[in-house]
Each structure stands twice: as structure tokens, then as C-alpha cells.
N, C-alpha and C positions, 0 to 999 in steps of 0.2 A: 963631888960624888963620894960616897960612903966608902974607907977605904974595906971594910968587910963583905960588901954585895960583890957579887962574883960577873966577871966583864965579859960576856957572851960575845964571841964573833962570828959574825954570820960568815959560812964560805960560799958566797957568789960571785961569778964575771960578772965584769962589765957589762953585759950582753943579760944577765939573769935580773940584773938591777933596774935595766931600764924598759925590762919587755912591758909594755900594760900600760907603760907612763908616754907613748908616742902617740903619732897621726891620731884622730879619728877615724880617718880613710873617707872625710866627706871633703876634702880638701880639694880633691883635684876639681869634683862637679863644682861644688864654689868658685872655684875659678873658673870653669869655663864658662859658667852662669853671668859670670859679672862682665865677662868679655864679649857672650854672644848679647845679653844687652846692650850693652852698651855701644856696640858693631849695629843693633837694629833700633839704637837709637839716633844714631848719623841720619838716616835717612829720613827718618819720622821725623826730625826737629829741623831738618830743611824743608819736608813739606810742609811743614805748620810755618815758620818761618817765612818763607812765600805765599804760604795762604795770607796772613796776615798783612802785610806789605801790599795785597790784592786787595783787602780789605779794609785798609786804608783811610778813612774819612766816610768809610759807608755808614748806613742811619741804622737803629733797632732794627728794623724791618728785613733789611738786606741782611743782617750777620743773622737773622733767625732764620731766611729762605736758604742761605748760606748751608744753616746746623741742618737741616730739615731733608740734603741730598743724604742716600744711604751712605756712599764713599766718605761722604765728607766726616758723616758720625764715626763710622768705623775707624778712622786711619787717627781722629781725636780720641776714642776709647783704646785705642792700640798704644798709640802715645802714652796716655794716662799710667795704664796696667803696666805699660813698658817702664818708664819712671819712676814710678812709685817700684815695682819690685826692685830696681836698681837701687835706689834709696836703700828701701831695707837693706839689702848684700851688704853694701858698702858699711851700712850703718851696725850690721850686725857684725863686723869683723874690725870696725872700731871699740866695738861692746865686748867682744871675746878678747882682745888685747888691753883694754885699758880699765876695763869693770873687774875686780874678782872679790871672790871670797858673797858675803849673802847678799849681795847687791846683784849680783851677775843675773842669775836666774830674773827678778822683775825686771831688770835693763833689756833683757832679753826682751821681755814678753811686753815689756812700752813700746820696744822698738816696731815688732811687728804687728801688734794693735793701731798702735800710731797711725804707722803707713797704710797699712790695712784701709782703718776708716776714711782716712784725706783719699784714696785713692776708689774708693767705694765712694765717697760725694761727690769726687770728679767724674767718676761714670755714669750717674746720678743724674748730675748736671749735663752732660752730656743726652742723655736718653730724654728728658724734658725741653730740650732742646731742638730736639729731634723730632718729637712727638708735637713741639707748636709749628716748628719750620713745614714739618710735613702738611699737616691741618691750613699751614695758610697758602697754600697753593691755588 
């Protein structure tokens, strides 16, 4: 440092330094986000689970009359949505801790594109599914 520039100090607390630099205040929903999924994902992944296990050795035909009952689409599209936004949560608070500086902002926005579309071709797939199971009745 230049011994003739003049060495300005700033006078603030503790408290004046760090106002502005804290929470976002989206913290808490974040969390409760990633808890109530994942709380309404127990259930959905033992129905699917026992769906599956039911389904067993069955042939094209039967897992398409299977996709084709309303309940059964709904509680696979509920699954999907449920998953995938859990994905993203989790994935976006890896991305906010371990991504910074000009990388964050795209990290960001791969994360929930990413998930976004996988979880829009599972619903997709889902509703095609649906719409043959129903048709072959």
C-alpha cells in the first residue's frame, strides 16, 4: 500500500457489516419443500413398488390395460412430478453450495430445465400410455 494514500475506516458493528449479506428468507420453504416430498414420496414409491411386483411377468398388453385405469395414470404422474421436483430441490442446493461465481447462474438454470424436461417426457409417457390402455378396452 502506498505509504501517502490516506487509510479510511469505516465505523460499523458487527451487526452493520453483515446486514444484507444473510438468509435469503426462502430457506425455510426450501426445506419444508424437500421434506413434504419426500414424506409424499414414501407412499407413492411403495405403490409403484407393489404395482410392479403385481406386474410381474405380465405381457405388453396387460401393463398397457394396467397404464389405461384412471388411478393407475394418476398416482404414475403424481410419482413422476413428485420425483423429479425432489430432484431439482436437492439438486439446486448442491448447486447453490458447491457452484459459484459465473457458473452458478447456468448451474442453476441446467438444473431446472434438466429436471423440468425428464420429468415432462415422463408424464408424456405416462399420458400415451393412458390414452392406448384406455383405447384397448
Amino acid at each position: 500500500m502506498n505509504a501517502s494514500a490516506p487509510h479510511i475506516e469505516v465505523m460499523r458493528s458487527q451487526l452493520g457489516r453483515a446486514r444484507g449479506l444473510g438468509a435469503g428468507h426462502s430457506g425455510v420453504g426450501h426445506w419444508w419443500a424437500e421434506r413434504v416430498t419426500a414424506a409424499s414420496l414414501l407412499p407413492l414409491s411403495t405403490w409403484f413398488v407393489v404395482q410392479m411386483f403385481r406386474l410381474g411377468g405380465a405381457d405388453h398388453a396387460e401393463v398397457v390395460k394396467w397404464g389405461g385405469k384412471p388411478v393407475n395414470a394418476t398416482m404414475l404422474i403424481a410419482l413422476i412430478i413428485t420425483t423429479f421436483y425432489h430432484a431439482q430441490l436437492g439438486l439446486q442446493v448442491i448447486v447453490d453450495d458447491y457452484v459459484h461465481g459465473k457458473a452458478h447462474l447456468p448451474a442453476r438454470l441446467l438444473v431446472k430445465i434438466g429436471t423440468s424436461l425428464l420429468g415432462l417426457l415422463g408424464v408424456i409417457a405416462v399420458i400415451k400410455l393412458f390414452v392406448r390402455g384406455s383405447n384397448a378396452k
